[in-house]
BALOBA-1460 file (C-alpha; in Angstrom, 3 decimals):
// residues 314
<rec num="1" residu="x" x="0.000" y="0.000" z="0.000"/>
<rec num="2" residu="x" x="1.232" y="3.142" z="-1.161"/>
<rec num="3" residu="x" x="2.572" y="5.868" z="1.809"/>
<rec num="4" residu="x" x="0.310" y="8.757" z="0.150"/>
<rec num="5" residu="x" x="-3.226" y="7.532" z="-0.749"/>
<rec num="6" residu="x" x="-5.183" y="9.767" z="-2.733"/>
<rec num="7" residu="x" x="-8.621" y="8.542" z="-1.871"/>
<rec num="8" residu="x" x="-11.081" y="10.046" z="0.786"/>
<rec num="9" residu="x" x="-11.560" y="7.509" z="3.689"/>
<rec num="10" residu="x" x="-14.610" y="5.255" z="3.786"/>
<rec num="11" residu="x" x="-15.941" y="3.849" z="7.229"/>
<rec num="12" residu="x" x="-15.505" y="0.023" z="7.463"/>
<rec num="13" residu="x" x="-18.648" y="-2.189" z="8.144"/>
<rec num="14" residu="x" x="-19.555" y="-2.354" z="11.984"/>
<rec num="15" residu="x" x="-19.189" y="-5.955" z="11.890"/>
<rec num="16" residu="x" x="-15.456" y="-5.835" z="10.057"/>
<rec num="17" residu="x" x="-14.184" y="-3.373" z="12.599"/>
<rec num="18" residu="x" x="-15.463" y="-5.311" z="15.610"/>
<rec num="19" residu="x" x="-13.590" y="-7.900" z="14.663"/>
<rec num="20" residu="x" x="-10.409" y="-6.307" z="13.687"/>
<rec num="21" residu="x" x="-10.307" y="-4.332" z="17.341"/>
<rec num="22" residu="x" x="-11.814" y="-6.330" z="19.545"/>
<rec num="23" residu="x" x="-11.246" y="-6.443" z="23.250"/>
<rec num="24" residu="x" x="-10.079" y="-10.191" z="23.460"/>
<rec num="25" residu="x" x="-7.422" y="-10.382" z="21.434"/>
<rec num="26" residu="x" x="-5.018" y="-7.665" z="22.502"/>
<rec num="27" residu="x" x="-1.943" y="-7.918" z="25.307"/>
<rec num="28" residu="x" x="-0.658" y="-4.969" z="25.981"/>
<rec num="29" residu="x" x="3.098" y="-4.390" z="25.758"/>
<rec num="30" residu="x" x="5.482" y="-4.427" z="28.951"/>
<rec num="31" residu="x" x="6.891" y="-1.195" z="30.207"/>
<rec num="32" residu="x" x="9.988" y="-0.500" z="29.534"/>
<rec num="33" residu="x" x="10.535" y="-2.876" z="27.423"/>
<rec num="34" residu="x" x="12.046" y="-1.720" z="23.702"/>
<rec num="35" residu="x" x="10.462" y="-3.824" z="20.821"/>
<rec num="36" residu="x" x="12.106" y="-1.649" z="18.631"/>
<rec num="37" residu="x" x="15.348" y="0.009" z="19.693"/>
<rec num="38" residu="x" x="16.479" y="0.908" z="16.388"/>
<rec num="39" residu="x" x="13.604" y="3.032" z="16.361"/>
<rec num="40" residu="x" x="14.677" y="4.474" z="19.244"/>
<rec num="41" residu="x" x="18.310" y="4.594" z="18.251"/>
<rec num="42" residu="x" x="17.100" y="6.719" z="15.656"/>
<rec num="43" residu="x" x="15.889" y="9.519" z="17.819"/>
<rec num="44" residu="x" x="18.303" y="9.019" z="20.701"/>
<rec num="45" residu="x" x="21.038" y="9.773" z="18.071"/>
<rec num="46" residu="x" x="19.488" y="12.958" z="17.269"/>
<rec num="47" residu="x" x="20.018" y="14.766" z="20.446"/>
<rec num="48" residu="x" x="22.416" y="17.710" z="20.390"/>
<rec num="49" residu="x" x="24.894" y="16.937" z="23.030"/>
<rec num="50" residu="x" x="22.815" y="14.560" z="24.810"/>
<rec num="51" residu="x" x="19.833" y="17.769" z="26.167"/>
<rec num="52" residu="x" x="17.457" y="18.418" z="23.057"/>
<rec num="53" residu="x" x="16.388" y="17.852" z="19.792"/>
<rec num="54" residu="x" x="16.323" y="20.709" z="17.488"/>
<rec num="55" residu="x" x="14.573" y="19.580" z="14.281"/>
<rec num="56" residu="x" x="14.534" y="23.180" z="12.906"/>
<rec num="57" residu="x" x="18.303" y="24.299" z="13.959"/>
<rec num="58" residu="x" x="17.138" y="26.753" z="15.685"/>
<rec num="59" residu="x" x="18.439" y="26.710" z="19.168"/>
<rec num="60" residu="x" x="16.512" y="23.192" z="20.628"/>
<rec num="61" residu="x" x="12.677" y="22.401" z="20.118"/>
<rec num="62" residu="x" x="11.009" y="22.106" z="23.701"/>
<rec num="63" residu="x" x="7.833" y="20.245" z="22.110"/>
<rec num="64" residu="x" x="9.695" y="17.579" z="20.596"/>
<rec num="65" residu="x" x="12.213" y="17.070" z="22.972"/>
<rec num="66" residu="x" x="9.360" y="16.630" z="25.683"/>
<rec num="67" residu="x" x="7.747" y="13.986" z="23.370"/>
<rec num="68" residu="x" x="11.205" y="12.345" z="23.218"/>
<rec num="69" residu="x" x="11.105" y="12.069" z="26.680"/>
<rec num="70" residu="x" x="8.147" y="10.737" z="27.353"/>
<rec num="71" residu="x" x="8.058" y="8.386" z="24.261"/>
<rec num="72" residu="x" x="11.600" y="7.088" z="25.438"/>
<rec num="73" residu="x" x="11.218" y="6.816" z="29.052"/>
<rec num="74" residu="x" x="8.424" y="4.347" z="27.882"/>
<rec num="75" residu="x" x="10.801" y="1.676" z="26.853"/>
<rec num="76" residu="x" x="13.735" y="1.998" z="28.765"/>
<rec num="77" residu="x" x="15.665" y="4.843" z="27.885"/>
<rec num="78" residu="x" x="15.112" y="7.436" z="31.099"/>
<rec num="79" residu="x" x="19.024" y="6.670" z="32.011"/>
<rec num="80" residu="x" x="20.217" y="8.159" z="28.806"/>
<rec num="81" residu="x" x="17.988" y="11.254" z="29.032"/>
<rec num="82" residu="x" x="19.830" y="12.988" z="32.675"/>
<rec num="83" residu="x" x="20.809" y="15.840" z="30.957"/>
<rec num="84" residu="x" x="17.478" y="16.744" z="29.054"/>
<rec num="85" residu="x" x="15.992" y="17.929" z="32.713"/>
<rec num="86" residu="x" x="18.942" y="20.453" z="33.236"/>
<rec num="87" residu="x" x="18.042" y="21.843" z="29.596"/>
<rec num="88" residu="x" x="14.545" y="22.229" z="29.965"/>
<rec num="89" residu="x" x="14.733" y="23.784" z="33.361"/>
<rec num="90" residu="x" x="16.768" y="26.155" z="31.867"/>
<rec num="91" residu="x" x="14.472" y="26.933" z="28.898"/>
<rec num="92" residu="x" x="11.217" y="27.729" z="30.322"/>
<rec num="93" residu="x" x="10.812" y="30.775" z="28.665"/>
<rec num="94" residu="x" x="10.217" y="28.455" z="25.642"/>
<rec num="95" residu="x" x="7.201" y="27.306" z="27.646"/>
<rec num="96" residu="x" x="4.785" y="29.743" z="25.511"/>
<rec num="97" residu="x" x="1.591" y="28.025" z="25.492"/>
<rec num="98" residu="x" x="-1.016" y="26.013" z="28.326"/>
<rec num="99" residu="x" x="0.101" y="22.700" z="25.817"/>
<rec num="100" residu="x" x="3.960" y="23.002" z="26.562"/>
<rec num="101" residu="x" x="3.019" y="23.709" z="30.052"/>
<rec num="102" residu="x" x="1.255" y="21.063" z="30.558"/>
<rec num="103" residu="x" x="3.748" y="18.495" z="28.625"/>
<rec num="104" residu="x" x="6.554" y="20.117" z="31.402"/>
<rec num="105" residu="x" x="4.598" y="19.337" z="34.078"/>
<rec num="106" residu="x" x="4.743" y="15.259" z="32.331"/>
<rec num="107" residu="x" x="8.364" y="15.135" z="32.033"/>
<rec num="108" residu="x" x="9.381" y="16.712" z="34.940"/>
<rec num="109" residu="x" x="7.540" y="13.965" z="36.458"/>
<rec num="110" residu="x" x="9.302" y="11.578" z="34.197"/>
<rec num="111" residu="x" x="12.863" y="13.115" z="34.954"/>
<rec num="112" residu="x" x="11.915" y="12.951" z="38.599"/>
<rec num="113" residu="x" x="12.579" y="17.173" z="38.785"/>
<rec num="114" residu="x" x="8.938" y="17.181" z="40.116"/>
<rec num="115" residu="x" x="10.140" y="19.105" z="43.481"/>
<rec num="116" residu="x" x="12.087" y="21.884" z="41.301"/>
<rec num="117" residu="x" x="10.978" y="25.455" z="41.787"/>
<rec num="118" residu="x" x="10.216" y="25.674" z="38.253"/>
<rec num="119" residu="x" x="7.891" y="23.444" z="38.473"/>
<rec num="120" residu="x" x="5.660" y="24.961" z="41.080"/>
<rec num="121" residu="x" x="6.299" y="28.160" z="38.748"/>
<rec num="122" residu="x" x="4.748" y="26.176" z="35.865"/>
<rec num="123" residu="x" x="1.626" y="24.488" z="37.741"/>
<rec num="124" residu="x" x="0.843" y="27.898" z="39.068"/>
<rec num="125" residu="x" x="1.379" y="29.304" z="35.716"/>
<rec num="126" residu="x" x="-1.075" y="26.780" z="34.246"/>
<rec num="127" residu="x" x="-3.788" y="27.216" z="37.060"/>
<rec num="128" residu="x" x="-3.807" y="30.759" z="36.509"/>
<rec num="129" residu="x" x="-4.711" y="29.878" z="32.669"/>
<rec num="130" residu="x" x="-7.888" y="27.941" z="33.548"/>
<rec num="131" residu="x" x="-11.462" y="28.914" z="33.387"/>
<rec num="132" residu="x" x="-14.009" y="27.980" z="36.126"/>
<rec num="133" residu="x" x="-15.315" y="25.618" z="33.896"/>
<rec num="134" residu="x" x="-12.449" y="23.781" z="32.700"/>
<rec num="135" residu="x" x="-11.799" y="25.476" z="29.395"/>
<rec num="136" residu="x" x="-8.358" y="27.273" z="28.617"/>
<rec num="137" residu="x" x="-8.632" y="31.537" z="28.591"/>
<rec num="138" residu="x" x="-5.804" y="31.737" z="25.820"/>
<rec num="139" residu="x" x="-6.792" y="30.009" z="22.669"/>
<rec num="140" residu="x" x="-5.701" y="26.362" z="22.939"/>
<rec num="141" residu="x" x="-6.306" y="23.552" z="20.595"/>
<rec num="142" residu="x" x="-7.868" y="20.063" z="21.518"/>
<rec num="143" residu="x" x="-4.372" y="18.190" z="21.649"/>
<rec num="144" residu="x" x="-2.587" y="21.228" z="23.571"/>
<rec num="145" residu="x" x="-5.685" y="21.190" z="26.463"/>
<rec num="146" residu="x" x="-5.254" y="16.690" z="26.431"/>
<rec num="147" residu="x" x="-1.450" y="17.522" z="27.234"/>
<rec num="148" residu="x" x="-2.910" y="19.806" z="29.885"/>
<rec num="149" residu="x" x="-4.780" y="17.535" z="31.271"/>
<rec num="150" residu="x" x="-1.750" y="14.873" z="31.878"/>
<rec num="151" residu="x" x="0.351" y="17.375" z="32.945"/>
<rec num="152" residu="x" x="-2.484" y="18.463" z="36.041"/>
<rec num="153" residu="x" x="-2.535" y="14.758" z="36.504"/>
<rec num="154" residu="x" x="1.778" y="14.189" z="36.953"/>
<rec num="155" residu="x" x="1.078" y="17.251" z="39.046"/>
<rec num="156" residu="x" x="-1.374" y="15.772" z="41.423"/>
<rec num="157" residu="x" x="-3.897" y="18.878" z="40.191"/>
<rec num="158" residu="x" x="-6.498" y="15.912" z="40.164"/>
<rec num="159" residu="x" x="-9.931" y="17.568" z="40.468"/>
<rec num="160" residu="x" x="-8.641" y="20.250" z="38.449"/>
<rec num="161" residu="x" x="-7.220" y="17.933" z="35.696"/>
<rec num="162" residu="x" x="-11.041" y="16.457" z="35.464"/>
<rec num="163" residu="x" x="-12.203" y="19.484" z="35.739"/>
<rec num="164" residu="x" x="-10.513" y="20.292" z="32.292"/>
<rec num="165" residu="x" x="-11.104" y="16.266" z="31.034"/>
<rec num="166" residu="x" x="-14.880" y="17.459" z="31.001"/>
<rec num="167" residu="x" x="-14.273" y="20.538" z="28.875"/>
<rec num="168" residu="x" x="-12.667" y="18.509" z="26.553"/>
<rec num="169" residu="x" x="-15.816" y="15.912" z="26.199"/>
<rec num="170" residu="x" x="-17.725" y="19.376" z="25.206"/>
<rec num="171" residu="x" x="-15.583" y="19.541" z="22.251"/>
<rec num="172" residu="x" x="-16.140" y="16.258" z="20.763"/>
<rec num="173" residu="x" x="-17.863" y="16.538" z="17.358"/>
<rec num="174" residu="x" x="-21.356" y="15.176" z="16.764"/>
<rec num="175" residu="x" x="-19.971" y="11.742" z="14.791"/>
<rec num="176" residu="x" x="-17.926" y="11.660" z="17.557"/>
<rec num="177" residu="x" x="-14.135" y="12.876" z="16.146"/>
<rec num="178" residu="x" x="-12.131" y="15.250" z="17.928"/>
<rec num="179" residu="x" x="-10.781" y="18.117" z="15.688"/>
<rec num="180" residu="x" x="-8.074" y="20.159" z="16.601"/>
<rec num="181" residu="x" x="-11.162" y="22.954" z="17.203"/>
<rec num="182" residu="x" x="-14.320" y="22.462" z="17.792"/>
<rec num="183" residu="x" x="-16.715" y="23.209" z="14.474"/>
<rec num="184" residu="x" x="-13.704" y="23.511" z="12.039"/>
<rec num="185" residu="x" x="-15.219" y="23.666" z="8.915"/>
<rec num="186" residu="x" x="-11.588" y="23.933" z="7.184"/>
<rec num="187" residu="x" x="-10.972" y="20.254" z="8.306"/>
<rec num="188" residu="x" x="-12.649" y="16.784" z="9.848"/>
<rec num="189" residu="x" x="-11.640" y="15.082" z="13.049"/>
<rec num="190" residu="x" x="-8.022" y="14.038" z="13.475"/>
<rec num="191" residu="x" x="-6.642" y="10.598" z="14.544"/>
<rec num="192" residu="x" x="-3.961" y="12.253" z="16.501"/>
<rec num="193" residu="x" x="-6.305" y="14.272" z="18.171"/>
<rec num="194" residu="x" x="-9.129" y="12.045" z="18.727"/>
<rec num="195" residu="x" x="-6.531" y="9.424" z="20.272"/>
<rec num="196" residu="x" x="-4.447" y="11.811" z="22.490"/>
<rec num="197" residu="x" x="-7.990" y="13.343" z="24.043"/>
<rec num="198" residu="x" x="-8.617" y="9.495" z="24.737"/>
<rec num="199" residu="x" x="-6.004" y="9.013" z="26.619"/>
<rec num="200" residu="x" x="-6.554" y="11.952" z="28.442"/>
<rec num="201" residu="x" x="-10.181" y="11.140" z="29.159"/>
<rec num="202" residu="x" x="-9.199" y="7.188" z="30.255"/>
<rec num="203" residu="x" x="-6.312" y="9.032" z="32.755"/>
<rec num="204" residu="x" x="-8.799" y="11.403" z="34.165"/>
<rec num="205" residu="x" x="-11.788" y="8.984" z="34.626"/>
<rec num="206" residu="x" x="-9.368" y="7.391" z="37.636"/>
<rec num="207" residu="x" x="-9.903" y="10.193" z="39.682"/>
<rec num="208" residu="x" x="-13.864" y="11.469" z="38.629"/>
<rec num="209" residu="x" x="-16.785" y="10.199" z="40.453"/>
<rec num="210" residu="x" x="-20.334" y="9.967" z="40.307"/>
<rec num="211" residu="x" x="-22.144" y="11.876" z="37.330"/>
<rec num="212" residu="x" x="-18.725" y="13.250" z="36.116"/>
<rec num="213" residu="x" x="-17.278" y="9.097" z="35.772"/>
<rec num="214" residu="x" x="-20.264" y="8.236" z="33.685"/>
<rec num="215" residu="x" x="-19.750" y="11.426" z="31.740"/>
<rec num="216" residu="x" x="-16.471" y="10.247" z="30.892"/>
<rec num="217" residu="x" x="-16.849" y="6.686" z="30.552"/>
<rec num="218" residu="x" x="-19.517" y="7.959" z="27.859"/>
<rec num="219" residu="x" x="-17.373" y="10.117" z="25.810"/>
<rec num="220" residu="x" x="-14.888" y="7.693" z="25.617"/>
<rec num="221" residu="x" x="-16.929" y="5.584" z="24.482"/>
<rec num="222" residu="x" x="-17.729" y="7.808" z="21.556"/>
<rec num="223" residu="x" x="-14.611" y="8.768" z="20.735"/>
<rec num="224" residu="x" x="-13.196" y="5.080" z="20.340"/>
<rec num="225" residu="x" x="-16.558" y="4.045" z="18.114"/>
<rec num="226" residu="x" x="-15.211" y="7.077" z="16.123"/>
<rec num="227" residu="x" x="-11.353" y="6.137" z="15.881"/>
<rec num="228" residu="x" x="-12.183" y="2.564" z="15.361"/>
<rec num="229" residu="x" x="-14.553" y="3.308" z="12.650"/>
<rec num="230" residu="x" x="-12.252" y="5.899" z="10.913"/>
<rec num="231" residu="x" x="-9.422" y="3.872" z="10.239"/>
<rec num="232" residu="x" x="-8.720" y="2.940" z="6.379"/>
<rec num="233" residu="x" x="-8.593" y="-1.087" z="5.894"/>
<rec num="234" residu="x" x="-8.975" y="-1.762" z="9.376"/>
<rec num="235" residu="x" x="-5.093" y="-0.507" z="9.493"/>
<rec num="236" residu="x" x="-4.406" y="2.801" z="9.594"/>
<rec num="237" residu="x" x="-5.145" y="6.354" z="9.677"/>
<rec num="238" residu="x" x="-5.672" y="9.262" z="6.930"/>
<rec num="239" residu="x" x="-4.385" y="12.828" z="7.475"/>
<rec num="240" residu="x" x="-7.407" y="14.380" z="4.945"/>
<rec num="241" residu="x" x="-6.461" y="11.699" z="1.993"/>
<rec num="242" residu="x" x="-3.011" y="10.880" z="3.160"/>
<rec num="243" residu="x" x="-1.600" y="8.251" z="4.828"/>
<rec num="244" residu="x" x="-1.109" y="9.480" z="8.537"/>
<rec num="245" residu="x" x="1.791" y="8.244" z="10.436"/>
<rec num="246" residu="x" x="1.701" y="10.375" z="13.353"/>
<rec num="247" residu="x" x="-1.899" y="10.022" z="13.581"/>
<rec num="248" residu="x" x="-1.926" y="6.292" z="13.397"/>
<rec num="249" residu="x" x="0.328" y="6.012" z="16.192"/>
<rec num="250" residu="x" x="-1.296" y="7.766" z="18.617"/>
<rec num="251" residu="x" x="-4.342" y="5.794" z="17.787"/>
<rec num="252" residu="x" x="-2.539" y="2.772" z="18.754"/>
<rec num="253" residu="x" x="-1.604" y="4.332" z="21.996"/>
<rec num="254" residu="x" x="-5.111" y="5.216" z="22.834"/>
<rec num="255" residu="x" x="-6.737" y="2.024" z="21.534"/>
<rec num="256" residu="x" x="-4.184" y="0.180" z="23.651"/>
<rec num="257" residu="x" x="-5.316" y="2.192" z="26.238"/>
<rec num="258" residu="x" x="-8.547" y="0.683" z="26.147"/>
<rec num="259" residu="x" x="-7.345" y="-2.932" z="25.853"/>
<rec num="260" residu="x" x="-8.211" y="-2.799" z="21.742"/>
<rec num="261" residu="x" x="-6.369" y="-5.611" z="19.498"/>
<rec num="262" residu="x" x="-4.183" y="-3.114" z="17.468"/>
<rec num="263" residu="x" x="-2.321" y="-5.855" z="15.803"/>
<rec num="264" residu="x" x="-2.922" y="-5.190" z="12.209"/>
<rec num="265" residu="x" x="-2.507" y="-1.181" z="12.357"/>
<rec num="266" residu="x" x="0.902" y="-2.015" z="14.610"/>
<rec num="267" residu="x" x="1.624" y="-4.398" z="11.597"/>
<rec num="268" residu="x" x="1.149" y="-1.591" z="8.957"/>
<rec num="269" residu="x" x="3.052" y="1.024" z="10.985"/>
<rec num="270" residu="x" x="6.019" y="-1.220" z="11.298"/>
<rec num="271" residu="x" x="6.018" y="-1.471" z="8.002"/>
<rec num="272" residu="x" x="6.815" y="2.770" z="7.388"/>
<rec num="273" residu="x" x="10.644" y="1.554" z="9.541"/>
<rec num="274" residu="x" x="12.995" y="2.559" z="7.349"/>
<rec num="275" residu="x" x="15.332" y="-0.474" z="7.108"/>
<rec num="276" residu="x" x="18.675" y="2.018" z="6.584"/>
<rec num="277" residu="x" x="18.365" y="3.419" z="10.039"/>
<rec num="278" residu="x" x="15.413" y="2.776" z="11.771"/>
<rec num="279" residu="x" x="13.501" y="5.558" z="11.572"/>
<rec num="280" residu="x" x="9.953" y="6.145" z="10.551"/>
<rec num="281" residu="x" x="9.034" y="7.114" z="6.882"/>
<rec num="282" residu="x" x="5.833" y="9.772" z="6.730"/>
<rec num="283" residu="x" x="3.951" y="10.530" z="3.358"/>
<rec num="284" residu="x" x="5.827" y="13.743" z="3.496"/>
<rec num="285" residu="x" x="9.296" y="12.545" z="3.838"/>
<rec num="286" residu="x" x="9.335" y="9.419" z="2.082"/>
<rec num="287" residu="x" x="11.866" y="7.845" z="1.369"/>
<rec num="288" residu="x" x="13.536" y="9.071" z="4.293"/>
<rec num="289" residu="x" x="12.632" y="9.266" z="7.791"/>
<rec num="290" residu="x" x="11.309" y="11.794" z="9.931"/>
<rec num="291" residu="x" x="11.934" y="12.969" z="13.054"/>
<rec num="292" residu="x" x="8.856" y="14.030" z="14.307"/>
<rec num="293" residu="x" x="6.594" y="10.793" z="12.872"/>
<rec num="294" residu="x" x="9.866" y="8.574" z="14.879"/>
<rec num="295" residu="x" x="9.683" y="10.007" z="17.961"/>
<rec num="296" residu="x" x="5.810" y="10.185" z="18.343"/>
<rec num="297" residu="x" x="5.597" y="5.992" z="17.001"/>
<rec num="298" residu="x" x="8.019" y="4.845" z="20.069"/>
<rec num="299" residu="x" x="5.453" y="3.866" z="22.341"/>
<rec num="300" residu="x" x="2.607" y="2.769" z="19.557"/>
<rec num="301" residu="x" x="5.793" y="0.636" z="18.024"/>
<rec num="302" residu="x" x="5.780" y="-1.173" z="21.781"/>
<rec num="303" residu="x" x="2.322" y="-1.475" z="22.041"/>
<rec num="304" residu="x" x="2.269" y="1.229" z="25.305"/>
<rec num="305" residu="x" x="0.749" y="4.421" z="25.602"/>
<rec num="306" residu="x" x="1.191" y="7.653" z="27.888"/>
<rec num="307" residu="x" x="-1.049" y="6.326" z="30.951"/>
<rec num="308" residu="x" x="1.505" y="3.487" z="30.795"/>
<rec num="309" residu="x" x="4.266" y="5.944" z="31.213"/>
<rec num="310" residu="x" x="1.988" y="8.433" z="33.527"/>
<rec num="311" residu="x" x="1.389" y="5.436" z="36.023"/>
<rec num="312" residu="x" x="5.022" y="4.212" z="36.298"/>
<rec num="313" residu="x" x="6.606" y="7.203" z="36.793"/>
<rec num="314" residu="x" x="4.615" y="8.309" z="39.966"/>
């Protein structure tokens, strides 16, 4: 199958996706274990002196190298990140939106800087940022307030991290998608986006009760119908009529999340490794890798997810 597929994505029959993803048939992976480490090897290798990747050479990307961290710590690497926590406590001026924020918050709690004074700066900083009813004052897209949410969570911001979950089930679309804003007409609901909010809403529902749990439990319940249904051939996911690489993986995470048998999309994304040196091939860099589709497909590759990571770090 062809990396860029120039056809508009069709929903599978009910009964063919059931049986592709169902519940029975999946076992998760085992943290910290590396099913792929020249994956890994890939990004690991693209550090600048061992603190930060800078995909743009411009002076270190905080985004990505917080992905990186995450994404690695998952299987195995935290002992050759000790220098990315000096870096990013140093560069929290790069820390420009509630998203980044919130994705600080996660790795310092990976990097075990949780007690550092910019930290408390941060989770202030954050608080300060969120409305009464859970919504973000500055303009924040779907995926930035899900990163929000897990960084309230590594925080132990609980209620408030709920509080915010619950926002986010406001934004789900009618079919049940999760664009990157709410009533888009520019653009349909994203895999990436769909599956990161799910993983938000799974880590959240731990610590909701009552009215707000079933809330939850509901939306999740929508959003997964959504993802599951989405996918093209039962394998992977399209970025409007392109192959999506970075999309598909975090579907993986978040239908691994839920116990769903990803086996045949984990089949198809192992598939984009470039054989020369491990990295992942997107439809826009094909036939070489790219950085940012690698380092968000560590965890999908390994069949873990960030509640995995979340959980094991506390």
């Amino acid at each position: 199958m062809s990396k860029s597929i120039k056809v508009r994505s069709v929903l599978l029959a009910a009964v063919s996706v059931l049986t592709i993803f169902s519940l029975s048939a999946c076992t998760a992976g085992t943290y910290g274990s590396d099913q792929n480490p020249k994956t890994s090897k890939y990004i690991l290798d693209k550090f600048e002196k061992a603190d930060y990747l800078d995909p743009f050479k411009s002076g270190g990307d905080i985004g990505s190298t917080m992905e990186a961290v995450v994404q690695l710590t998952g299987v195995g690497y935290k002992d050759k990140l000790s220098k990315v926590a000096t870096w990013l406590k140093a560069n929290t001026k790069s820390l420009t939106s509630p998203g980044l924020k919130g994705q600080f918050l996660f790795a310092a709690q990976v990097l075990d800087f949780e007690d550092d004074v910019t930290v408390k700066t941060q989770v202030d900083e954050l608080k300060s940022l969120i409305n009464q009813d859970g919504s973000i004052k500055e303009e924040t897209n779907n995926f930035s307030t899900a990163l929000v949410v897990f960084g309230l969570l590594a925080a132990d911001e609980n209620d408030l991290a709920v509080k915010v979950a619950l926002h986010l089930v406001s934004q789900i679309e009618e079919n049940g998608g999760v664009k990157y804003y709410l009533g888009d007409m520019e653009s349909g609901p994203a895999a990436d986006v769909t599956g990161l909010v799910i993983m938000a809403l799974k880590a959240a529902e731990e610590f909701s009760q009552d009215t707000d749990k079933g809330t939850i439990q509901f939306a999740i319940s929508r959003t997964s119908d959504w993802l599951i249904g989405s996918s093209y051939e039962g394998k992977f996911w399209l970025g409007d009529t392109t192959a999506d690489v970075n999309g598909t993986a975090y579907a993986i995470m978040a239908l691994t999340a839920l116990g769903k048998n990803v086996d045949e999309s984990l089949d198809w994304l192992k598939q984009q490794i470039n054989p020369k040196d491990g990295g992942v091939i997107s439809a826009w860099s094909d036939p070489n890798s790219d950085i940012f589709a690698t380092n968000q497909s560590i965890l999908a590759l390994s069949k873990l997810n960030f509640i995995d990571v979340l959980n094991n770090t506390k």
